[in-house]
Phi, psi and omega in degrees: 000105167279060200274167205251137130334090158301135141299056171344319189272000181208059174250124187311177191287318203258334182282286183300344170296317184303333190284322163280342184306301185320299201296309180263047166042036198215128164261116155255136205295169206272005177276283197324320205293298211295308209296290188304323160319289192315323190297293212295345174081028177243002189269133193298186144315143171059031182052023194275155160240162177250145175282333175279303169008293176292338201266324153339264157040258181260042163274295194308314172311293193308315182287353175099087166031038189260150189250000000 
């Protein structure tokens, strides 16, 4: 079995959609992924995201934007 190493602190856009799609049984696309990055102001160089970043995130929307 050859499976690739996820990087949590560096995953392209398409890594992480797949990942959430798989975890929240729902699929969302890697435009959905890219759009809330970009709002959150998290996506790095060279287009990786960090996954606590993203979840951060959006943990802050659901709570109404409180910091």
């Amino acid at each position: 079995m050859n499976q690739k190493t996820v990087k949590i602190t560096a995953l392209t856009v398409e890594e992480l959609a797949k990942l959430l799609s798989q975890a929240g049984r729902k699929a969302i696309s890697g435009q959905e992924v890219l759009a809330i990055a970009e709002a959150a102001g998290i996506v790095r160089p060279g287009g990786m995201i960090n996954l606590i970043e993203y979840t951060a995130f959006l943990a802050r929307e659901v709570a109404g934007g409180a910091d």
